[in-house]
C-alpha positions in Angstrom: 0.0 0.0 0.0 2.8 2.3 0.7 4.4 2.2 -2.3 1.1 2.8 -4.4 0.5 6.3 -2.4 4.3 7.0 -2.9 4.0 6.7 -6.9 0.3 8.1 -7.1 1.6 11.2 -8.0 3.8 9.8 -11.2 0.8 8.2 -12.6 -0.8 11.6 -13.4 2.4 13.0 -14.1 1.7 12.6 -18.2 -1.5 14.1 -17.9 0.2 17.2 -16.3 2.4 18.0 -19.7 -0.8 19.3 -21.0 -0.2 23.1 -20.3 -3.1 23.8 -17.7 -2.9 27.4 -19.2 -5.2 25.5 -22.0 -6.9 23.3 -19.6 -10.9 24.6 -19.5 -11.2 22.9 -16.0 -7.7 22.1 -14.5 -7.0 19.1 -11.9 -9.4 17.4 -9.3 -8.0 15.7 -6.1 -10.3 14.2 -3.7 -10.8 11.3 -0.7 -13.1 9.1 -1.2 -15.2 7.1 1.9 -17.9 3.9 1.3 -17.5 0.4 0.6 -16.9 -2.6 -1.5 -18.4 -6.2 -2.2 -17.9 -9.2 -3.5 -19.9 -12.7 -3.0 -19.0 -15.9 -1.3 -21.6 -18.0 -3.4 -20.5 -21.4 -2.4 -16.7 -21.0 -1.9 -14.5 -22.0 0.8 -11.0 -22.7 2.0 -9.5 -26.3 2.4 -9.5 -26.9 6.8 -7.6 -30.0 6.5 -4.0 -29.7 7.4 -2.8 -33.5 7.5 0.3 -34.0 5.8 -1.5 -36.6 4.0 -4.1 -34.3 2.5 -1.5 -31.5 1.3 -4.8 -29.5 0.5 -4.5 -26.9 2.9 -5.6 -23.8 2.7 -6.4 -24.1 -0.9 -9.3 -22.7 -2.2 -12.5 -25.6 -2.3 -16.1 -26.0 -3.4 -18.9 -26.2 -0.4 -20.9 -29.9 -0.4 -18.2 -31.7 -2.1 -15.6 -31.7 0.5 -16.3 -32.1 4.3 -13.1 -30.4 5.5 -14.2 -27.2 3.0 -15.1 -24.3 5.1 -17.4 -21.5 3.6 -15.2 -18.1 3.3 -16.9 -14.9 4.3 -18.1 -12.7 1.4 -15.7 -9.5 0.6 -17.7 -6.5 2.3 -17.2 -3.7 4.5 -15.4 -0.3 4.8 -13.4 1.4 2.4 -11.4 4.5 1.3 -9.9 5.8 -1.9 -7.5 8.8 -3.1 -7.2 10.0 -6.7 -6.9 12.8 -9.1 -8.5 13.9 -12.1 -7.0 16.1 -14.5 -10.1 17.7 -17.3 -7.9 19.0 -19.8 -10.5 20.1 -22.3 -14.4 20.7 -21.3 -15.4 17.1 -21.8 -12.2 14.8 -21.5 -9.7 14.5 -18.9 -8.1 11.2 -17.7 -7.5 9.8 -14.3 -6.2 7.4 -11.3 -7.8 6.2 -8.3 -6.6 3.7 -5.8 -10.1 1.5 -3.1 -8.4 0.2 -0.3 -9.5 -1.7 2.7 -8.1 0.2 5.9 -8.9 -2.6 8.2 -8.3 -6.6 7.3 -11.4 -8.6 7.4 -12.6 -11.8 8.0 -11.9 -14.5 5.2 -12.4 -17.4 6.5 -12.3 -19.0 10.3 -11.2 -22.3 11.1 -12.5 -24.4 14.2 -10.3 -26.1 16.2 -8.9 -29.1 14.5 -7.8 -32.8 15.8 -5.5 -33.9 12.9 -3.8 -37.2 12.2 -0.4 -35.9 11.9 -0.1 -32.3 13.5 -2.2 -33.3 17.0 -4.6 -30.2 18.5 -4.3 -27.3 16.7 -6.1 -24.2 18.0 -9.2 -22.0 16.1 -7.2 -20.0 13.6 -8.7 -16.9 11.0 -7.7 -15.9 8.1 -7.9 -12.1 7.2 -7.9 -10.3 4.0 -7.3 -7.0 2.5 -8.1 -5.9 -0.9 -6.9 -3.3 -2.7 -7.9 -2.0 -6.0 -6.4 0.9 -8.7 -7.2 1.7 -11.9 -6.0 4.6 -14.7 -9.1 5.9 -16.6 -10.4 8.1 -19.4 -13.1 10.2 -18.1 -16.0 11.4 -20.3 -18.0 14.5 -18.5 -21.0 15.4 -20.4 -22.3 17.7 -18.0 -20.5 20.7 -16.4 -21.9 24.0 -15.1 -20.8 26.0 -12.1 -22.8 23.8 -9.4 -22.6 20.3 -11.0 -20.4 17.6 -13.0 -21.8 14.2 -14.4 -18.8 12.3 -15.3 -18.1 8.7 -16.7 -15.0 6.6 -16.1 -13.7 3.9 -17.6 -9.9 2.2 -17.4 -7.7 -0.8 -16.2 -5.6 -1.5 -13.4 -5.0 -3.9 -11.0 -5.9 -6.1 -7.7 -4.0 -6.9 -4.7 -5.5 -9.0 -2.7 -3.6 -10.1 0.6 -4.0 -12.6 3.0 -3.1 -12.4 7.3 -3.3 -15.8 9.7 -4.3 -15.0 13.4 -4.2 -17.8 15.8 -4.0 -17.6 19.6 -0.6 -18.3 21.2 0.1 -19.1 25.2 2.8 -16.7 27.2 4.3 -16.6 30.2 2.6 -13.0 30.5 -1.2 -15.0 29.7 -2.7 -16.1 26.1 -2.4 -13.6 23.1 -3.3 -13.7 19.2 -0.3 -14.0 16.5 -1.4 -11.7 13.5 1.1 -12.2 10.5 0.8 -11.8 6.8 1.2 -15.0 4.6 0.4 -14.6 1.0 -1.3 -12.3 -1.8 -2.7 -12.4 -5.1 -2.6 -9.9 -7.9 -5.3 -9.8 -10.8 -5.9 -7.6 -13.7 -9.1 -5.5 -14.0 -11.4 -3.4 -15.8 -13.3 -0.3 -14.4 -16.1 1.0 -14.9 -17.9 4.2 -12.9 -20.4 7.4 -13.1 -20.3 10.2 -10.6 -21.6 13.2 -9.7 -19.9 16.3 -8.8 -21.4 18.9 -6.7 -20.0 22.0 -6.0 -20.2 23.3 -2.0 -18.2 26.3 -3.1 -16.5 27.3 -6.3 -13.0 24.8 -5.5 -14.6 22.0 -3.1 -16.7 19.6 -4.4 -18.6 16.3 -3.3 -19.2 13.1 -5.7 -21.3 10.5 -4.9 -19.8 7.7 -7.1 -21.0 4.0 -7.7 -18.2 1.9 -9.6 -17.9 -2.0 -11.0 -14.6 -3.9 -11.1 -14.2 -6.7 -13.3 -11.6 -8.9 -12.0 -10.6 -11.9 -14.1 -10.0 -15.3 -11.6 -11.4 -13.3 -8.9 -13.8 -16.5 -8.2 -10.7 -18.4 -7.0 -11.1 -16.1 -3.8 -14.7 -15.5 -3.8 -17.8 -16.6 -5.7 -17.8 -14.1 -8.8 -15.3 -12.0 -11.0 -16.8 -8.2 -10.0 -16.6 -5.9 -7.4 -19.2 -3.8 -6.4 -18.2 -0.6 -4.9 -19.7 2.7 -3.7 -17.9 5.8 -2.5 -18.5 9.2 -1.7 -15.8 11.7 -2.4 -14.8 14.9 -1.2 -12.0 17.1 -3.1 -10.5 19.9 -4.1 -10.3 21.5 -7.8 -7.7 23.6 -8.8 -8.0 25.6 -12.0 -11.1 27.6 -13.5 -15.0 26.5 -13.6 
């Protein structure tokens, strides 16, 4: 995550050698806050960790394995940061980067007796997904007051994965919380927005947006996420 806010910035660096002395509507930079969602629809995460079943943690199908456990569906609380730069009255292009702040639930083991490893405690598995995207942006609308704008780009998905189990101490019991593995995808975006003006520079944008993930159902049960996000930002140049 750190290093996709540290290079932010240099993905709307091209957009900036257009000379905003001939930009109509100069550069948009906003925080966004809402959610995103995916389904579970039947998938789960392999709970058998015998050495003879090398399965583990792999992802599963529910009703054809006992030892499958059902994952959670992807849902919850999100942000986003991004920029816009409208370089002429009805075009501009874009970046925008929906995170997760907090790691959620994936999928939560019980407490297992296995055949080779003995008593092994309840363990979870946390996930956090991030999403960001470079976009054309169509805006066929534009007054003073208000902005209807259209986006459409690709980017990418990250999504990692965290294992917390409890762990005895001399100082009393306590929960382990460490990151084991992510994935990466390609995707597709797709969103509409609209821009209202509280004063001539600040804006609000209530924004609904679709994410096509390819292999996304290896994770959870379908290939789009659903998200909805309402921003608040800045705009430098001239109305």
């Amino acid at each position: 995550m750190k290093r996709i806010f540290r290079y932010l910035p240099l993905f709307l660096l091209p957009a900036f050698s257009v000379p905003l002395a001939h930009a109509q509507y100069g550069f948009d930079f906003g925080l966004g806050f809402g959610a995103m969602q995916d389904s579970a629809n039947g998938q789960g995460t392999e709970g058998n960790p015998d050495v003879s079943y090398p399965n583990f943690y792999t992802p599963c199908t529910l009703r054809s394995d006992v030892t499958c456990v059902a994952n959670n569906k992807l849902s919850g609380f999100a942000m986003s940061v991004g920029g816009n730069v409208m370089a002429w009255k009805h075009f501009g292009i874009g970046a925008e980067v929906n995170f997760q702040p907090g790691q959620q639930t994936y999928v939560a083991f019980p407490p297992i007796e296995s055949v080779t490893e003995g008593a092994l405690p309840a363990t979870t598995i946390k996930e956090r997904m991030t999403l960001y995207d470079f976009n054309g942006i169509y805006q066929p609308v534009r007054t003073k007051k208000v902005a209807f704008q259209i986006a459409a780009g690709v980017g990418g998905a990250n999504l990692r994965f965290y294992e917390t189990y409890p762990s005895g101490s001399t100082i009393g019991p306590s929960n382990f919380n460490e990151y084991f593995g992510s994935n990466n995808h390609f995707q597709v975006h797709g969103g509409v927005g609209v821009q209202l003006f509280v004063t001539d520079h600040v804006f609000i944008r209530p924004q609904f947006d679709v994410h096509y993930v390819p292999n996304l159902t290896q994770q959870f049960g379908r290939d789009l996420v659903i998200s909805e996000t309402v921003w608040v930002g800045f705009s430098f140049g001239g109305q």
